[in-house]
KOLLOLUM-88389 format. One record per atom (N, C-alpha, C): residue in one letter; x, y, z. Coordinates in steps of 0.001 Angstrom, whole numbers, plus 500000, padded with zeros to 6 digits. Each point is the difference from the previous one (the first is absolute). Layout:
BEGIN
aXYZ;...
***
This chain:
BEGIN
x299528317732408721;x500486500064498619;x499791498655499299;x499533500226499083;x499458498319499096;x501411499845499362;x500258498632499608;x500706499463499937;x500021499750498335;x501761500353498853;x499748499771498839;x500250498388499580;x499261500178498525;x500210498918499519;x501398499630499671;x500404498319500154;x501499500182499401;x499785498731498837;x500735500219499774;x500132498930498555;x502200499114500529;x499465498796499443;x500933499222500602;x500428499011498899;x501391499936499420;x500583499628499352;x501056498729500614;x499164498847500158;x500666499600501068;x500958499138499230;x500891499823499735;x501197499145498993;x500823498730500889;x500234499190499036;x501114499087500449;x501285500999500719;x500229500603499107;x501823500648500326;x499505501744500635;x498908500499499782;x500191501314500805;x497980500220499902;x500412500974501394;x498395500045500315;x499933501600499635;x499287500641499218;x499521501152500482;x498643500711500074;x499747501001500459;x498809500284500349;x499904501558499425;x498895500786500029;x499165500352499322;x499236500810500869;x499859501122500174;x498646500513501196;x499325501352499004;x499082500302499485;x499006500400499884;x500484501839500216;x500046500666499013;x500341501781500805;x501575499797500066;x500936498978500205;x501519499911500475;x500471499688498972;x499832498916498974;x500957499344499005;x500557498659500782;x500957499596499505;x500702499194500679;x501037499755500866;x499210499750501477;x501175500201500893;x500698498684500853;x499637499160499313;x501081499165500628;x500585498525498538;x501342499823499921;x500117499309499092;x501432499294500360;x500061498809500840;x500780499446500715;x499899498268499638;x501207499270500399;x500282498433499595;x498526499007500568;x499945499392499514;x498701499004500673;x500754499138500879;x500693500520501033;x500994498574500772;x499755500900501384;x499895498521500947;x500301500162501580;x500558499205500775;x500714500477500394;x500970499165501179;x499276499693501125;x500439498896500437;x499735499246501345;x500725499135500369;x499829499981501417;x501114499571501027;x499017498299499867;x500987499260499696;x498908498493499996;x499478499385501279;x500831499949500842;x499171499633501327;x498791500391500510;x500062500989499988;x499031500739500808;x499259501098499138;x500115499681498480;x498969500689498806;x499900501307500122;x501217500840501030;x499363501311500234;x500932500629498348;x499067500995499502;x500366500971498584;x500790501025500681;x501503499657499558;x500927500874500021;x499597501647499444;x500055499331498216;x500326501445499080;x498606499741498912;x499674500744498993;x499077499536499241;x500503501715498409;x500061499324499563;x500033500789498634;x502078500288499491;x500112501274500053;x501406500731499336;x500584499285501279;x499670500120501133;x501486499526501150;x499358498237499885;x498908499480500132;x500654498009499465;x500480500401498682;x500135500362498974;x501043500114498587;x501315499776500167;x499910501242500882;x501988500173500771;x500410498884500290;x499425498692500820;x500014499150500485;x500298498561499584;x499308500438498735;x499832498532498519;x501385499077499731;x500162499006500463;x501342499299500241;x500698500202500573;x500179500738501198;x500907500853501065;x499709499495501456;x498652499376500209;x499628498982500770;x500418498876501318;x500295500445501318;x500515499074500709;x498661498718499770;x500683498842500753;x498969499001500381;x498820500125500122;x499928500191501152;x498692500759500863;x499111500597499213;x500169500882498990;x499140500882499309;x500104499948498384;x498913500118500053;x499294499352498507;x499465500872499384;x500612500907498754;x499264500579498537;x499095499509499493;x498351500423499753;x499301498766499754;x499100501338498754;x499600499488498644;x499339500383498743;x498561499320500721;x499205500702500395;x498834499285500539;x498925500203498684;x500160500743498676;x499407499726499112;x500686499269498951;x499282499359499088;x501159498970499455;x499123499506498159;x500320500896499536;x499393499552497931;x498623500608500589;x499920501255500308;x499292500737499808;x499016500044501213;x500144498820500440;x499167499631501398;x499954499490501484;x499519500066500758;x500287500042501590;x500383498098500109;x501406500294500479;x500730498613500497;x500005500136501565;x499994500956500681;x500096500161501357;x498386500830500326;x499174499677500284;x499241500590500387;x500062500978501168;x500594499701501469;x499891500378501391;x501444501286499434;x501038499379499117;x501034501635499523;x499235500830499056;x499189499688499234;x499792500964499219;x498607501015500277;x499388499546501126;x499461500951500920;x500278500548500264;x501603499547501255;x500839500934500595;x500358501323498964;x500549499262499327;x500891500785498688;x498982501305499413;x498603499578499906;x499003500862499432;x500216501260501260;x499679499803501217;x499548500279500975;x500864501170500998;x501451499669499217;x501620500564500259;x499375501233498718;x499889499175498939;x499709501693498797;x499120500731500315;x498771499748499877;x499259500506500358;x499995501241501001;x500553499656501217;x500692500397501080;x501106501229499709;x500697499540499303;x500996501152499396;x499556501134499026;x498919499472499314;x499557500891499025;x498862500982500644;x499745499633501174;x499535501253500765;x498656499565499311;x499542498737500381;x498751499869498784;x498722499788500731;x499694500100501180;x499327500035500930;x499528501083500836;x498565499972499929;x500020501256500734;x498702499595500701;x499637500699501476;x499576499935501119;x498120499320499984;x499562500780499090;x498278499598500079;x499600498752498964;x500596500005498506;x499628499075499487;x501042499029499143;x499545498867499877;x501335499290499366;x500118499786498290;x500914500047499004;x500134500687498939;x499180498778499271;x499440500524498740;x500235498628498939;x501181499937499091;x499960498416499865;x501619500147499346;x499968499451498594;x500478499580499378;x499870499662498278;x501837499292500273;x499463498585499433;x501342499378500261;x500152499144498077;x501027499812499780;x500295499395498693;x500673499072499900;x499566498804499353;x500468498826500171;x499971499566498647;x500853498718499640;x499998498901498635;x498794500208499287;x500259499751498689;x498662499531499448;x499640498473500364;x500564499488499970;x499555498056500317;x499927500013501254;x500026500800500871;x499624498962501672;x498774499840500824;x500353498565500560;x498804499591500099;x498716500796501020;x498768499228499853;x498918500791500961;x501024500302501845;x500387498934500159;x500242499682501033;x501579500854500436;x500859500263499049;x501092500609499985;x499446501787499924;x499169500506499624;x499214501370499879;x499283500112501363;x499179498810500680;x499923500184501107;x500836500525501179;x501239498869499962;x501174500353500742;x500420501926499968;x500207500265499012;x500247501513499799;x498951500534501026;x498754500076499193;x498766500822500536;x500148499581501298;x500115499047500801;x499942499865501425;x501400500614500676;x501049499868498673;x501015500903500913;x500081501524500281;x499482500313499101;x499177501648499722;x499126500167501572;x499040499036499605;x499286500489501252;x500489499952501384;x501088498895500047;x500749500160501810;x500213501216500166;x500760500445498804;x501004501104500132;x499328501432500204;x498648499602499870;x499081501664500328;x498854500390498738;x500116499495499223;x499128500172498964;x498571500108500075;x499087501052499590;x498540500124500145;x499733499594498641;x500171499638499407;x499494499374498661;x501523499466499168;x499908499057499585;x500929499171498671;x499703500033499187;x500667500825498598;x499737499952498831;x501321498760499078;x499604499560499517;x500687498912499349;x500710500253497931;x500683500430499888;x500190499767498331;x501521499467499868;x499581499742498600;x501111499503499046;x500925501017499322;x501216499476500704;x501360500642500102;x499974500538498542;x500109499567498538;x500745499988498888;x498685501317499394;x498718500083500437;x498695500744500269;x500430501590500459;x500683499793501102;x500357500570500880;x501062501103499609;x501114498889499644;x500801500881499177;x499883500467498771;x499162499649499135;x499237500506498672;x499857501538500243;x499516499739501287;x499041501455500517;x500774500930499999;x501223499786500767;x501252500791500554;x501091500365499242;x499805499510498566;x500883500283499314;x499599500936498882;x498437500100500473;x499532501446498840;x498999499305499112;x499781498200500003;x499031500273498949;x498732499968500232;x499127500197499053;x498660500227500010;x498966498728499623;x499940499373501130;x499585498396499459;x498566499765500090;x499336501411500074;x498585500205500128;x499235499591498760;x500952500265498614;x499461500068498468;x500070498465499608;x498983500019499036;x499636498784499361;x501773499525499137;x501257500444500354;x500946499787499684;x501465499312500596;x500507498960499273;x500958499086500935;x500935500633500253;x500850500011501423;x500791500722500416;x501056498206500845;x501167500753499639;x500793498007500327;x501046500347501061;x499834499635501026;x501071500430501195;x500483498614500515;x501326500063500318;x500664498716500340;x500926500529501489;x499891499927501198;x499835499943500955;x500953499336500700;x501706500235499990;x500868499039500674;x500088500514501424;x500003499071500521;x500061500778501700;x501059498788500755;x500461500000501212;x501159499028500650;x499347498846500348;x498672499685499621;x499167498430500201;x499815499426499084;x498911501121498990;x499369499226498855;x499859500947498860;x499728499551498922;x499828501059498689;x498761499499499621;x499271501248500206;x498734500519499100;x499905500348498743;x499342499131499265;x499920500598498541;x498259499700500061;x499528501657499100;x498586500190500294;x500082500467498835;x498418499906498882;x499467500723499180;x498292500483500570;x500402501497499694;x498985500569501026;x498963500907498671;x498376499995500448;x499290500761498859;x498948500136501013;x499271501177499754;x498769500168500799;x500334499650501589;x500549500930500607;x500519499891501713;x500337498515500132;x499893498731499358;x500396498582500297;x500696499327499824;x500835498913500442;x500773499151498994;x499354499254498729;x500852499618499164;x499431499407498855;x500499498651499993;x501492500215499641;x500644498584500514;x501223500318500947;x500644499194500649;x500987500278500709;x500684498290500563;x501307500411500579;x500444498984500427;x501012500541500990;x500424499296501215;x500877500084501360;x500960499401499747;x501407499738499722;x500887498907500786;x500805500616500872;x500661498366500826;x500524500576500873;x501584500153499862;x500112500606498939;x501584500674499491;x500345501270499903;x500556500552501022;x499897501443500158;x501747500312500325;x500505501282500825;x501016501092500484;x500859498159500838;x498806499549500648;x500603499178501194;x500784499068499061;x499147499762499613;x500612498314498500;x501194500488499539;x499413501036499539;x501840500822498892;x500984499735500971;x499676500840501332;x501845499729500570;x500017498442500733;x499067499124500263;x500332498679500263;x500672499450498528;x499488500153498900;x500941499809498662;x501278500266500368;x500541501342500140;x501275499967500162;x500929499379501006;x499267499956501118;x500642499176501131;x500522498372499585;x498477499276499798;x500600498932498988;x501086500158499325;x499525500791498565;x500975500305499259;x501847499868500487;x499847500604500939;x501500500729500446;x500475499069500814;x499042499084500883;x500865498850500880;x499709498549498822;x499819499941499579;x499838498637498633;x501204500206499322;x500269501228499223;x501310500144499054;x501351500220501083;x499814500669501094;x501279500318500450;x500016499876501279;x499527499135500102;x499526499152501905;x500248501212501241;x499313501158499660;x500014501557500578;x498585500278500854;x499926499867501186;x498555500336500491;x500098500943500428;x498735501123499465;x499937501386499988;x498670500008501102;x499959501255500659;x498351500434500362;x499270500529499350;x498662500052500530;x498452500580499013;x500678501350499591;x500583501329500670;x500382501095499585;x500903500313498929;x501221498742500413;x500662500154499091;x499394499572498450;x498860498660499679;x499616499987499105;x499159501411499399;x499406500339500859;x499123501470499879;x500797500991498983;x500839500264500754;x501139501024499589;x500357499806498864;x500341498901499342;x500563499636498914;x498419499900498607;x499350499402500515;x498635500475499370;x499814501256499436;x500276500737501232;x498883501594499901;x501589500725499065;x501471499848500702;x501100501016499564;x500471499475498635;x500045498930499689;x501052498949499131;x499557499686498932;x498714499069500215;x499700499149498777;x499610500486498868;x499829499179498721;x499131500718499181;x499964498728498777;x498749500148500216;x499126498612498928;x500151500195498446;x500764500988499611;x499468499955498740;x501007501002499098;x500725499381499316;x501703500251499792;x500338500454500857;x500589498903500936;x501043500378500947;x501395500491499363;x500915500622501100;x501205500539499496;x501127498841500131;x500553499455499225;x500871498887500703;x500932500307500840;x500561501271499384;x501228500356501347;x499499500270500916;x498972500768500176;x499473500095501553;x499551499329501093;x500760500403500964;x500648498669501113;x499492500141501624;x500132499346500721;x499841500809501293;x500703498780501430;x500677500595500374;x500354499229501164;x498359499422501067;x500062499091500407;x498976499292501030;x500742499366500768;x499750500706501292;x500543499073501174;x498831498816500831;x500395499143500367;x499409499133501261;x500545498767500228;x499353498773500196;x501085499246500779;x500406498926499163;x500835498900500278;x500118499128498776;x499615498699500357;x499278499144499498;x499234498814500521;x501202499196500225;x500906499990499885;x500706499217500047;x501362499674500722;x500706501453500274;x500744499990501095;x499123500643501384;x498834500597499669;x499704500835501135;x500271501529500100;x500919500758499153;x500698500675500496;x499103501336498928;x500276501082500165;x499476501595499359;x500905499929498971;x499297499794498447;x500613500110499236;x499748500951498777;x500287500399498601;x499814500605499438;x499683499633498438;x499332500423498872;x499825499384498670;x499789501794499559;x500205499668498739;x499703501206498669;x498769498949499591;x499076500882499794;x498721499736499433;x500023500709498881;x499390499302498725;x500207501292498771;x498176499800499813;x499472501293498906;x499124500746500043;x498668498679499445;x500843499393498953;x499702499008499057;x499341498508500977;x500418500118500995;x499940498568500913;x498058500564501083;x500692501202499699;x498400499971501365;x498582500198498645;x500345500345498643;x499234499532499116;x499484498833500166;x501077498761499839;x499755498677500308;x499379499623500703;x500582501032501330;x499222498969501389;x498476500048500435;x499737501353499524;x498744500277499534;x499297499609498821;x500259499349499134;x499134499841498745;x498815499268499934;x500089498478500859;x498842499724500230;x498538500745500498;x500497500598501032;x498783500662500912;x499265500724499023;x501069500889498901;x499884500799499403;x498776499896498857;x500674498599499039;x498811499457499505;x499109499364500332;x499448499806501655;x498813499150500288;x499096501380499887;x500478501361500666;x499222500708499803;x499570500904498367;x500862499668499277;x499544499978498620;x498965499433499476;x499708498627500470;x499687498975499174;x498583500327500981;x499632500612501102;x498623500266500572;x499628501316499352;x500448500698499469;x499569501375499356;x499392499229499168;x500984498807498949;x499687500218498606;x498563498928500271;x499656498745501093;x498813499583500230;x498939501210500474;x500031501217500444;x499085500776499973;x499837500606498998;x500781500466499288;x499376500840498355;x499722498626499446;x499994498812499747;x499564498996499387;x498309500156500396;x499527500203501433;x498514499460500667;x499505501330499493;x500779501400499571;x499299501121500014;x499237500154498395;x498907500772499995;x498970500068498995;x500713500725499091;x499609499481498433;x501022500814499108;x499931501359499538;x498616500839500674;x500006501412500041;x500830500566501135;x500007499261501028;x500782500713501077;x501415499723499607;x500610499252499433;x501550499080499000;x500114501625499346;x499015500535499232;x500572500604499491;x500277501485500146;x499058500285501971;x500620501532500372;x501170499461500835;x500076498646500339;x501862499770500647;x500813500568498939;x500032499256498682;x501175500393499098;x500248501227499874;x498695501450499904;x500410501064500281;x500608500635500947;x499138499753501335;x500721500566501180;x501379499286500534;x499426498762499942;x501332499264501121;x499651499472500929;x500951499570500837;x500017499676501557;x500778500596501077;x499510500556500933;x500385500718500632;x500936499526501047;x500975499942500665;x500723499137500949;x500086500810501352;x499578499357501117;x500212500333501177;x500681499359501088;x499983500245500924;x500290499470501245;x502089499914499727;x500815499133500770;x501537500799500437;x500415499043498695;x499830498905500187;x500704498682498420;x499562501309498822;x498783501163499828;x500423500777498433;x501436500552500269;x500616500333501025;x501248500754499573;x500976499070499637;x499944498990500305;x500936498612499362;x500757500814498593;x500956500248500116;x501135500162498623;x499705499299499005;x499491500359498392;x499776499258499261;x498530499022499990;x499275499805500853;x498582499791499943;x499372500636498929;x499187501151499582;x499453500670499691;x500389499690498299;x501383499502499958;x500477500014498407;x499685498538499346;x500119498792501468;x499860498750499726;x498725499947499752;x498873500325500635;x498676500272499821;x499650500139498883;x500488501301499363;x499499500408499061;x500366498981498755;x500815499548499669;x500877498901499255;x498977498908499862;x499756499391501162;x499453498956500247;x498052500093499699;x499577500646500412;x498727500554500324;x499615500667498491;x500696501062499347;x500149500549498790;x498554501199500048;x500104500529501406;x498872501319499859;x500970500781500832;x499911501291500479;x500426500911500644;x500025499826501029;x501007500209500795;x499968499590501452;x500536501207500745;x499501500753500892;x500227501078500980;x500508500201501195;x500693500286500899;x500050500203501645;x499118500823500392;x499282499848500736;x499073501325500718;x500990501388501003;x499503500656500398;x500881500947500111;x500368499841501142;x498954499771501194;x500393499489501237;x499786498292500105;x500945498876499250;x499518498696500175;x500277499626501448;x500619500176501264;x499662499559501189;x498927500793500447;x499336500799499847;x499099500564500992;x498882499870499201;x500059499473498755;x498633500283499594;x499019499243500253;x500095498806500606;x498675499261500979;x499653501292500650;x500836499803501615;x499716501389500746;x498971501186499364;x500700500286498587;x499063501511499575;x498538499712499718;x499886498665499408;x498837499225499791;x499010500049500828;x500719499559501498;x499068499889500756;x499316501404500393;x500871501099499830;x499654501488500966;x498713500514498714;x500039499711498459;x499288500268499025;x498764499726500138;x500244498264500625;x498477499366500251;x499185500487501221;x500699500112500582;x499495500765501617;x499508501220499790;x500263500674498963;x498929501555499727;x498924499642499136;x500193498262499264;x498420499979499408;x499575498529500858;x499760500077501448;x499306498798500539;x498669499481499421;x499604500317499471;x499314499443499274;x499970499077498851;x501534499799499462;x500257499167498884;x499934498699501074;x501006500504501249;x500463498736500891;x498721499555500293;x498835500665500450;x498841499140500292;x498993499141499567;x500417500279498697;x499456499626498545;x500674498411500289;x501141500076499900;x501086499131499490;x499939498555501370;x499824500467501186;x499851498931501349;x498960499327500064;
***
């Protein structure tokens, strides 16, 4: 039995994959545990998650991808190699090709790293594209036409902002302010004003359930527990709605201020199918509370959620994989 193609969405904060005839069957944390002595991989995906600050000594939660790109090389093999594995993505006579998506800015040498991690992991061919490309694809538009289509790309590493015409980029820009930055904002945030140290989840939580950038509610409040820098001890604060505005605002406008340097570099015929259509928002930072309104405010064109914004890399990739031929064009 020949073996399908998969398409691989490989992220700072979650990996998922993609197989060809299936849809998408695996979509789990980018984290693996290991025992430090002796480097053996405990857990790798949803059970290292469980794990995330819960941690004896001995064993170590480790993000082996890190702003979009491989910080651990020898884990994020493993890590590939664990999915792969689970997604039943292997099969007996031949080995799959895979289509992996990465930053727009990284380097020759950082694209290598990927493609060679692809290939440990079983790969008969590496296809290589650009994430914000990628998700263009997956979110329905048609970036084949001589017409600008504007997708901005937050994911838990880095944010993609792309202007796309004729299958290519036009202009685009990467930083590395993404899902991860937002809840390190609040962590700061929350041990600076009220000497309170929280974990990555608990910032998460308050991100994804709580916040909201853009008339916040003032009465709306929320208890946060964790520890207190200062006696040591498990303590408690009311957080109101208005403060995680704050704690976020910077991040908020660095990635403003890279949109508005890409519609600045973009050509003033393509300027003017953005103002009609918009920009499309993907990846987990579009569901951010109030994003979509600050955007629009700021930016002053239409701004959208796609319908599936976490999966729509993923769908990207399964789209491109029925026309291999764009991908071969494109390597």
């Amino acid at each position: 039995m020949l073996a399908k193609d998969i398409g691989i969405d490989l992220g700072t904060a979650n990996v998922l994959i993609y197989i060809k005839g299936r849809g998408i069957v695996l979509n789990e944390p980018s984290i693996v545990v290991i025992e430090t002595e002796t480097k053996k991989v405990l857990a790798v995906g949803k059970e290292a998650n469980e794990m995330l600050g819960r941690t004896p000594g001995k064993i170590k939660a480790i993000k082996p991808m890190k702003d979009g790109v491989i910080a651990d090389f020898e884990l994020t093999e493993i890590m590939l190699n664990e999915f792969i594995k689970k997604a039943k993505a292997r099969k007996v006579i031949t080995r799959p090709r895979i289509l992996i998506c990465c930053p727009t800015n990284i380097t020759p040498v950082e694209k290598n790293a990927i493609r060679e991690a692809a290939e440990r992991a079983g790969a008969r061919k590496v296809y290589i594209e650009e994430e914000p490309k990628v998700a263009a694809i997956g979110a329905g538009m048609d970036i084949s036409k001589p017409t600008a289509n504007m997708v901005l790309d937050i994911g838990g590493g880095t944010t993609d902002i792309a202007i796309l015409s004729l299958n290519g980029i036009v202009s685009s820009a990467s930083v590395k302010i993404a899902g991860n930055a937002l809840d390190q904002d609040i962590i700061k945030y929350i041990r600076e004003k009220y000497n309170l140290l929280i974990g990555e989840k608990t910032a998460e939580d308050i991100k994804i359930n709580f916040a909201n950038i853009y008339k916040p509610n003032k009465k709306e409040k929320r208890e946060v527990k964790g520890r207190n820098l200062i006696t040591g001890l498990p303590a408690a604060i009311e957080l109101t709605q208005e403060e995680t505005k704050e704690a976020m605002n910077d991040s908020i406008h660095k990635i403003i201020k890279a949109c508005k340097n890409v519609l600045e570099q973009t050509p003033p015929e393509l300027s003017a199918d953005i103002m009609e259509k918009g920009v499309i928002l993907t990846g987990g930072g579009a569901l951010l509370t109030g994003l979509m309104e600050v955007l629009e405010e700021e930016l002053t064109i239409p701004v959208l959620i796609a319908e599936t914004p976490l999966t729509c890399v993923a769908e990207g990739t399964g789209i491109l994989l029925d026309n291999i031929k764009l991908l071969e064009e494109d390597q």
